[in-house]
Phi, psi and omega in degrees: 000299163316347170265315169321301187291330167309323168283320153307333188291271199326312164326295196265042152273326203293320145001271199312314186282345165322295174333289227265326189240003156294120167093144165304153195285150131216133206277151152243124178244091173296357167257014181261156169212138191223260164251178156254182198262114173240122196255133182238171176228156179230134175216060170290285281216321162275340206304311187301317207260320172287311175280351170245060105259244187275044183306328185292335152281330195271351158288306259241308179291346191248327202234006177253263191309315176320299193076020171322139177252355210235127163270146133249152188228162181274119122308094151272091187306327172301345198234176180248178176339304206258342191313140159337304198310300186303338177305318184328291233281330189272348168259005166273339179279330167279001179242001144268306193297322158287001148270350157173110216272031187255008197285115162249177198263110189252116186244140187213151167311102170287153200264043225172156181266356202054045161213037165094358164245162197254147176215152157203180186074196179300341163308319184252041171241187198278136161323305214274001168245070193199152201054016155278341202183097186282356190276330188260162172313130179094338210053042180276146161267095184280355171282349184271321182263015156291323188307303181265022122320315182297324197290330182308289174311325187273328172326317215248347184275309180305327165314308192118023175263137180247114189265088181334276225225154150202127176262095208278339159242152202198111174045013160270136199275032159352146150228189222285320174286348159291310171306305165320278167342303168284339147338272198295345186255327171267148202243026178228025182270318162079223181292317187340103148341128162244131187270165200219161163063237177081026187293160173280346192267091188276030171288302219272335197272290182312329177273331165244021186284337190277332184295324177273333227286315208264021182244335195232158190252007185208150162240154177224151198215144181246148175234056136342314166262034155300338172281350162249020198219125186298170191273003193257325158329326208300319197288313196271357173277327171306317184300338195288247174358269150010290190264002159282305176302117138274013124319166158262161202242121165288167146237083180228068121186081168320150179191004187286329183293008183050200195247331176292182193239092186250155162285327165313322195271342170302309187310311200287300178347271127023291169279352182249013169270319209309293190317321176286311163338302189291330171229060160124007184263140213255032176172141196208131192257100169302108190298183170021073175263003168255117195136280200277352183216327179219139171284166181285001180279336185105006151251174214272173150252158211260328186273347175248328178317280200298345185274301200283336162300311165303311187321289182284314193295356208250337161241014141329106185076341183272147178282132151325103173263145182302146182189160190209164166208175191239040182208122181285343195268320184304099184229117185244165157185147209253149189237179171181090172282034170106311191252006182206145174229140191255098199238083184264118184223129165243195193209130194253354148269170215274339172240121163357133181234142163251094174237137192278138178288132181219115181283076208263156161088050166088331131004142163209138149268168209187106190143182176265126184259151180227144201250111155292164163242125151252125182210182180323317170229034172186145191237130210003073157271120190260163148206151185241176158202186188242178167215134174292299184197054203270095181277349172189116203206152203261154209213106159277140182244128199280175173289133157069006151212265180179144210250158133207151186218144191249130221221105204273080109017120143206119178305150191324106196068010150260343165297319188257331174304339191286312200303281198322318200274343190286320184287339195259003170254359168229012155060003182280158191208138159255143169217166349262170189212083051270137172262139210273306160346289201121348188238130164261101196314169167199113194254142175054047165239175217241121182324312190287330178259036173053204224248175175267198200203071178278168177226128169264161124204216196246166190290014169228045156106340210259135190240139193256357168178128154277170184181109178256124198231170192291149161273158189200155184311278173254146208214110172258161172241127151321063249223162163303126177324325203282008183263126203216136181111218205251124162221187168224114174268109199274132145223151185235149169219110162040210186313332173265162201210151195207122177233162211179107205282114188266163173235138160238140174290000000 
């Protein structure tokens, strides 16, 4: 017997170390905590097309199923005030706010007349506020355009819309007396957040967020030169952003996934928010998501819809936790409200990766985990499998593309006091262990609560044989010959439950 056991020791060192070294590492820290997240949509540019057509579904897939928290809406400085175009803007913010009416309103300056041609810079304000005052951007007569921000606001107030955040440039190089000036100048402004910055650059956002910081109550930054700054960079020029501002820091207008509907452009997508999430950005606005994720008729496109949807509802109510990898094509990132961790990863190479979850600080899963997959050929196709009491087990990410996997938490020293009080209150028990056969006894169960429910599976998770069986004073389970080594064999009777590392001979 003392040789058996010594041999069970050793199996599951050997196990363990299997485990531990297959595959690239990603570490997950669940004791870590950090900001949450608030995921928003923009529909400057689209609002005309979004609103006369199918609004009511494309408010209902995006800021409903989606769960989007944030509208951005369009300022069109070129039009006045009484223009149609603001009829747009109030019935796509009333055909959101009736599908959740907690949605706030972030309004900005457009880069456009809102009839389809594009401007920026100095294009899109009025001639007649030009040449006035060569000390403001532009030379604007910013008092003319604080007026029509007030008026803009009462347009909007008179709907019953209230309007959260406003942002008066969009890619323009304002600086800290153009933000004042408008700011100080208006008399509607009330509670409204003021957003700041918004450079096409987030270079460009770092090197002036200290000049600006103390006019505003956000700062937001778009990052457009993500094609000059290396990708192993992105994550710490945002922290660069992040940690200057005393504001909290936006990202608002992710834009790299485009208008097809591809898995490559979900992976770019995807990798170019990650880095700002991890370091520290407390909202990420997705551009055009009527265009880009749902058309304005109301379907979707289905492989970026079903991707950037898992994204946000899966980081819903939850906090960022720290994670790292030792594979530069692997890049992730993690959520967690303590009892669940929400775990997203693509892959940026052309071949499949096996990378191991490595659970850090005491941490275990413990539960059923479930993988979504988006690849060459399947767009969020889940399978689950369980883990018994798993501080790390391996996670394939397919080529080129991207995962997310939801993950059952138990914390340091609650797993096993819950495991002890769950075995000394339902008293089921298996012999023998090691088993020689193939046959397994099952001891102490109870008449009253109908049958058992066993699970076998391999220690990372993969499960080789179920069996639901009648209850009786004593019960063998059966089990397949070909099974030899170390497993953890799951039985259930109505609340109770028993878990238990089998050795086969």
């Amino acid at each position: 017997m003392k040789q058996v056991l010594q041999k069970l020791a050793l199996m599951t060192i050997f196990m363990s170390a299997v485990i531990l070294t297959y595959g690239q590492a990603f570490t997950i820290d669940p004791a870590t905590s950090h900001q949450t997240v608030t995921f928003g949509g923009d529909g400057k540019l689209t609002i005309k097309d979004w609103a006369e057509k199918n609004v009511s579904t494309t408010a209902q897939k995006l800021f409903g199923d989606m769960n989007l928290k944030i509208l951005r809406v369009p300022i069109f400085a070129l039009q006045p005030i009484t223009d149609n175009i603001y009829d747009n803007v109030i019935t796509v913010i009333q055909e959101v706010q009736s599908v959740n009416p907690n949605v706030k309103i972030f309004a900005s300056i457009a880069n456009g007349d809102g009839y389809g041609t594009h401007l920026h810079n100095a294009d899109k304000f009025p001639s007649n506020w030009k040449g006035c005052c060569s000390y403001n951007v532009y030379s604007l007569n910013l008092t003319a355009y604080a007026a029509y921000l007030d008026s803009f606001m009462t347009r909007m107030s008179d709907a019953g819309i209230t309007i959260d955040y406003l942002g008066p440039w969009n890619e323009d190089p304002a600086d800290d007396s153009d933000h004042r000036k408008v700011f100080d100048q208006m008399n509607n402004l009330g509670s409204t957040q003021k957003v700041g910055l918004e450079r096409w650059a987030l270079q460009t956002s770092i090197n002036d967020v200290n000049d600006v910081e103390d006019r505003t109550d956000i700062i937001g930054s778009h990052f457009y030169d993500d094609t000059t700054i290396p990708q192993s960079n992105w994550e710490s020029k945002w922290s660069d952003l992040v940690t200057q501002s005393a504001d909290p820091v936006w990202y608002t207008e992710s834009t790299r996934y485009s208008t097809a509907d591809r898995l490559d452009l979900l992976v770019a997508g995807m990798d170019n928010i990650f880095p700002a999430i991890n370091a520290g950005a407390e909202a990420v606005v997705f551009y055009q998501v009527v265009k880009r994720f749902v058309y304005a008729n109301g379907n979707e496109l289905p492989i970026k819809y079903s991707g950037f949807k898992a994204l946000v509802n899966g980081a819903d109510g939850k906090q960022v936790i720290e994670t790292a990898t030792t594979d530069s094509d692997i890049q992730g990132v993690a959520f967690s409200d303590g009892s669940t961790a929400e775990v997203y990863l693509l892959n940026r190479s052309s071949s499949s990766k096996v990378v191991n979850f490595q659970l850090q600080n005491g941490y275990k899963a413990s539960g059923t985990v479930s993988r979504w997959i988006w690849d060459a050929t399947n767009t969020e196709t889940v399978n689950t499998y369980y883990l018994g009491n798993n501080a790390n087990w391996n996670v394939t990410v397919p080529a080129d593309g991207f995962v997310r996997v939801q993950v059952p938490l138990a914390a340091p020293g609650a797993r096993k006091s819950e495991l002890a009080a769950s075995l000394s209150s339902s008293a089921l028990s298996v012999h023998p262990n090691p088993v020689m056969d193939g046959k397994i006894n099952i001891s102490g169960i109870s008449l009253d609560e109908g049958s058992l429910h066993t699970t076998i599976y391999t220690l990372d998770g993969r499960k080789v044989h179920e069996a639901t069986l009648q209850a009786a004073d004593q019960m063998e389970l059966i089990t397949p010959s070909n099974l030899k080594g170390l497993y953890l064999l799951k039985v259930t009777q109505g609340a109770r439950s028993f878990e238990s590392k089998i050795y086969f001979k």
